[in-house]
C-alpha positions in Angstrom: 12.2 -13.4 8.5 11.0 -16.1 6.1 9.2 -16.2 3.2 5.8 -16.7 4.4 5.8 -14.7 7.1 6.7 -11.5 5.0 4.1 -12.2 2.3 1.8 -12.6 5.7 2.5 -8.8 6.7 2.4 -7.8 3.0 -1.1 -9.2 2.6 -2.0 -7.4 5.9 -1.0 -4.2 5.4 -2.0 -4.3 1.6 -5.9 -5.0 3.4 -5.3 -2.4 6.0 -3.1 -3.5 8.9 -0.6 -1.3 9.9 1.4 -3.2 13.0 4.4 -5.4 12.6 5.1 -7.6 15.5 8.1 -9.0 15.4 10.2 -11.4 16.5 13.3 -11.5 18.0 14.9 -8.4 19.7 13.7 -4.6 18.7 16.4 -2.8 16.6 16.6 -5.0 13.6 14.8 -7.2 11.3 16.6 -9.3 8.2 19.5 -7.1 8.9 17.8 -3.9 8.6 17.1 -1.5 11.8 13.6 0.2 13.3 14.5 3.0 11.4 14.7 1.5 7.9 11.1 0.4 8.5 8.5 1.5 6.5 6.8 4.4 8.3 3.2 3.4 8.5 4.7 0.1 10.0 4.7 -0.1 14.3 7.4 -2.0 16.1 6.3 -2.7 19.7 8.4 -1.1 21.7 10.0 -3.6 25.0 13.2 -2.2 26.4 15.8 -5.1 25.4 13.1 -7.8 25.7 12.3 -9.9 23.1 9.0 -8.7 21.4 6.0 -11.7 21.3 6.3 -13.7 18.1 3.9 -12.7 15.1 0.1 -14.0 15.2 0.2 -17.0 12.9 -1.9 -15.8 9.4 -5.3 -16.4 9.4 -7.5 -18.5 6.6 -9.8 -16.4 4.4 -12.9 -17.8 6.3 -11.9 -17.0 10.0 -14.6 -14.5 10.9 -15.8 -14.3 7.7 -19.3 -12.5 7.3 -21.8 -14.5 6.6 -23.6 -14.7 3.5 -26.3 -11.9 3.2 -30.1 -12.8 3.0 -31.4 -9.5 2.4 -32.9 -9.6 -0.7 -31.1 -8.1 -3.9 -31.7 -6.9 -7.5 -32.2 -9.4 -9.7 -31.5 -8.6 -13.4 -33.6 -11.4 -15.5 -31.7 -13.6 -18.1 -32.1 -12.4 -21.9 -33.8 -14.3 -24.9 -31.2 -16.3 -26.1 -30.2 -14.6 -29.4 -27.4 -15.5 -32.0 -24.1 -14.0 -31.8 -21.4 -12.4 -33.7 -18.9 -14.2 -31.3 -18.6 -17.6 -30.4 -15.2 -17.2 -28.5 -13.6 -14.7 -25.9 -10.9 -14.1 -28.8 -13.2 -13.0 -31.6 -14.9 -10.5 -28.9 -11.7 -9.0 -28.4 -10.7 -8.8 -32.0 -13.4 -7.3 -32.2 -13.3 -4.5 -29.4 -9.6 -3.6 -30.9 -11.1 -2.5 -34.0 -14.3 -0.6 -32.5 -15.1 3.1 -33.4 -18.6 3.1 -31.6 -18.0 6.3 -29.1 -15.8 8.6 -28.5 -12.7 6.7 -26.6 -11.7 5.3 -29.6 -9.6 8.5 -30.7 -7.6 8.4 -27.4 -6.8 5.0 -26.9 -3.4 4.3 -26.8 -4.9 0.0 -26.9 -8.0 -1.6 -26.0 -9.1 -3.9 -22.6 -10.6 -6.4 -23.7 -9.9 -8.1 -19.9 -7.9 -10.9 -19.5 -7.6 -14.4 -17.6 -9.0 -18.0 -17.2 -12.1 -18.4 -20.0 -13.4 -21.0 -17.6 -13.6 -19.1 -14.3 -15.9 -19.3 -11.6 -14.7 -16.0 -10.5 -15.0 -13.1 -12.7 -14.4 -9.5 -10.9 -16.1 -6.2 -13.2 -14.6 -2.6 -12.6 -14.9 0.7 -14.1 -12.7 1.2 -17.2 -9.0 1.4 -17.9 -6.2 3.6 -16.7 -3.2 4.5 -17.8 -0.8 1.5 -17.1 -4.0 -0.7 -18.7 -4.0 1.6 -21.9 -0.4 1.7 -22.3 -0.4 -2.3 -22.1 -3.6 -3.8 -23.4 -4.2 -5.6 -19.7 -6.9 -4.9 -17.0 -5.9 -4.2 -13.9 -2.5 -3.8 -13.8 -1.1 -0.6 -11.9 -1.2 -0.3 -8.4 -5.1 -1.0 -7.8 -4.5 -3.8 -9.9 -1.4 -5.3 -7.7 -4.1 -5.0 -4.4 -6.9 -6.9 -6.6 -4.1 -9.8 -7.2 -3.4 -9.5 -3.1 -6.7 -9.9 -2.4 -7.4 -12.5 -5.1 -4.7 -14.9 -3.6 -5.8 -14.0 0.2 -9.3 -16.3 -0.9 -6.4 -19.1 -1.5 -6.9 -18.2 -5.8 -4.4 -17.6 -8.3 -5.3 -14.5 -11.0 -4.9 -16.8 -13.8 -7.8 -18.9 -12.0 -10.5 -15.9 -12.1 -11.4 -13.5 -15.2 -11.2 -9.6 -15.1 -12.6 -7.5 -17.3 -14.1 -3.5 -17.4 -17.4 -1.9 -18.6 -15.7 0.0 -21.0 -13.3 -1.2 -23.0 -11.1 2.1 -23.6 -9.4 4.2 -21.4 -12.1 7.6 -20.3 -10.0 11.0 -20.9 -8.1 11.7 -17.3 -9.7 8.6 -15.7 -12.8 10.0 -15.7 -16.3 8.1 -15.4 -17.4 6.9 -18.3 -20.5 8.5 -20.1 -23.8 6.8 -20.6 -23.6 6.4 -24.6 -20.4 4.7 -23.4 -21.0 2.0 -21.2 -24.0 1.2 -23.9 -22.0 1.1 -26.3 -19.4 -1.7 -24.5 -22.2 -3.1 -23.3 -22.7 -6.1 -25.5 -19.2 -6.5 -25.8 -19.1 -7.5 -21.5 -22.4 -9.4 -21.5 -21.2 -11.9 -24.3 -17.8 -12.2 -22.3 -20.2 -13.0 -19.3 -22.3 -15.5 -21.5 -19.6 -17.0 -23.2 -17.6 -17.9 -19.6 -20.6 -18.3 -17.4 -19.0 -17.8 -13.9 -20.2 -19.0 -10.9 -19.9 -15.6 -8.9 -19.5 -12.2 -10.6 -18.1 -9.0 -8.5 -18.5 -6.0 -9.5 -15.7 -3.1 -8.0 -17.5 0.2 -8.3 -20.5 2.0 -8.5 -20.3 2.5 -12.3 -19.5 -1.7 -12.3 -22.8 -1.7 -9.9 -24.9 0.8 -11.7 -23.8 -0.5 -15.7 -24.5 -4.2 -14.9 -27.6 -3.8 -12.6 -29.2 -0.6 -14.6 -29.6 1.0 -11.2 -28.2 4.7 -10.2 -27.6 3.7 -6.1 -25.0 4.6 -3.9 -22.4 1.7 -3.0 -23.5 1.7 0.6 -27.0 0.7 -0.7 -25.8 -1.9 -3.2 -23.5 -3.6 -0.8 -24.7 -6.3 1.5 -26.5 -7.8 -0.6 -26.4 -11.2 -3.3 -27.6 -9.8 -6.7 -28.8 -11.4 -9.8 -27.1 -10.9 -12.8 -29.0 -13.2 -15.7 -29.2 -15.8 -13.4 -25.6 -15.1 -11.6 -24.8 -14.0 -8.2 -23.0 -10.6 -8.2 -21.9 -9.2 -5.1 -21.1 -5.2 -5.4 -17.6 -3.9 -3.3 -15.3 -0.9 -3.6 -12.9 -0.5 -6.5 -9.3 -1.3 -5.6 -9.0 2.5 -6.3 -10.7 4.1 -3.9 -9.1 1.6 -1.6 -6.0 3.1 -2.2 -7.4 6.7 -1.6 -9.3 5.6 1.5 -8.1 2.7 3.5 -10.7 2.8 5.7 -12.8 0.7 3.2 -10.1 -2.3 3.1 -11.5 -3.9 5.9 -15.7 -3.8 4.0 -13.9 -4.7 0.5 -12.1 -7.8 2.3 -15.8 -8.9 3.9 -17.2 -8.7 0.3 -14.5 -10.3 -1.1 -14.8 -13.2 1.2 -18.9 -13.4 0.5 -18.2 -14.1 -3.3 -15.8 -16.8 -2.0 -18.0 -18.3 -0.4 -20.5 -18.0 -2.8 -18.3 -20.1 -4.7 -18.5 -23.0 -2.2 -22.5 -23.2 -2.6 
């Protein structure tokens, strides 16, 4: 199998596919048999004829959703006021020293976020888990290895876009974080969102949703739509979590994902 065709079937199945065709003859593939197959994978079955080759990938935009016209929230641009921070590194220097709630005494490191301080894509989720506490980086376990799938599937690079959380401190057990806590970060994300200016923001979650649009809506109701974020379009999709607990909502992430891309076309 080459190269490009098994990052083609990793890419599907990390967005919800779960068929393999294959090429060739059924009972092996690179040298390995049916049965060493990854379960959730389906090898068409053909007595001893040769199965139909694999459907050549697909670009990003092939039956892409359009781009929503219903109308969204629109959170107005604030007075422009001086800052503490002029650069993405003295924001962070200054979330690794910051005792203003209650995650500070169970942080193993702070999340500042991480990635191009020029991007035109900058994706918002929920707060660190363990993997980002124990290394300082967003994004990084397995929700964060589908984001980076997903990321290159819209023909980017992660060190093209800019990730960052709400809070900046791992919540106790991965839990939500509180309201005093998501005010408290607060200014920390808006000056990282000031200071790069994207051209699209995405937020992955409800809290993402909820913190950045001062709403409390379900997802369903904040999806489908173009927001407003001080001037910015933000489109609102499921974290890369939940995708891992429910594939079902691969497929609506994927259409989201692919309306911020082409946001960034506009």
């Amino acid at each position: 199998m080459s190269e490009a065709r098994r990052k083609y079937l990793e890419l599907q199945r990390a967005l919800g596919g779960n068929e393999i065709i294959l090429s060739g003859t059924v009972g092996s593939t690179d040298g390995r048999t049916v049965g060493d197959l990854p379960p959730s994978h389906t090898v068409l079955p053909s007595s001893n004829l040769a199965v139909p080759p694999m459907r050549p990938a697909k670009h990003w935009s092939t039956d892409a959703p359009p781009i929503p016209t219903v109308p969204g929230i629109v959170v107005p641009a604030l007075l422009e006021a001086p800052s503490p921070w002029s650069t993405l590194e003295e924001v962070a220097a200054t979330i690794a020293g910051c005792r203003k709630c209650f995650l500070c005494q169970g942080r193993t490191r702070t999340v500042p976020g991480e990635g191009n301080p020029e991007a035109r894509l900058m994706f918002v989720g929920e707060g660190p888990g363990q993997t980002e506490d124990e290394t300082g980086r967003p994004f990084v376990g397995r929700a964060g290895e589908l984001l980076s799938k997903m990321i290159e599937a819209i023909d980017l690079q992660r060190d093209q876009v800019f990730i960052a959380n709400v809070v900046k401190c791992r919540p106790p057990q991965n839990r939500k974080p509180l309201p005093d806590e998501i005010a408290a970060c607060a200014p920390y994300l808006e000056r990282q969102i000031g200071l790069i200016r994207p051209a699209v923001l995405v937020a992955l979650g409800a809290t993402a949703a909820e913190a950045m649009l001062g709403v409390k809506r379900s997802l369903t109701d904040l999806r489908g739509r173009v927001h407003s974020y001080r001037g910015i379009p933000l489109v609102v999709t499921y974290h890369p979590a939940a995708l891992l607990r429910n594939p079902n909502w691969k497929k609506p992430t994927w259409d989201d994902i692919r309306i911020a891309r082409q946001l960034l076309d506009r």
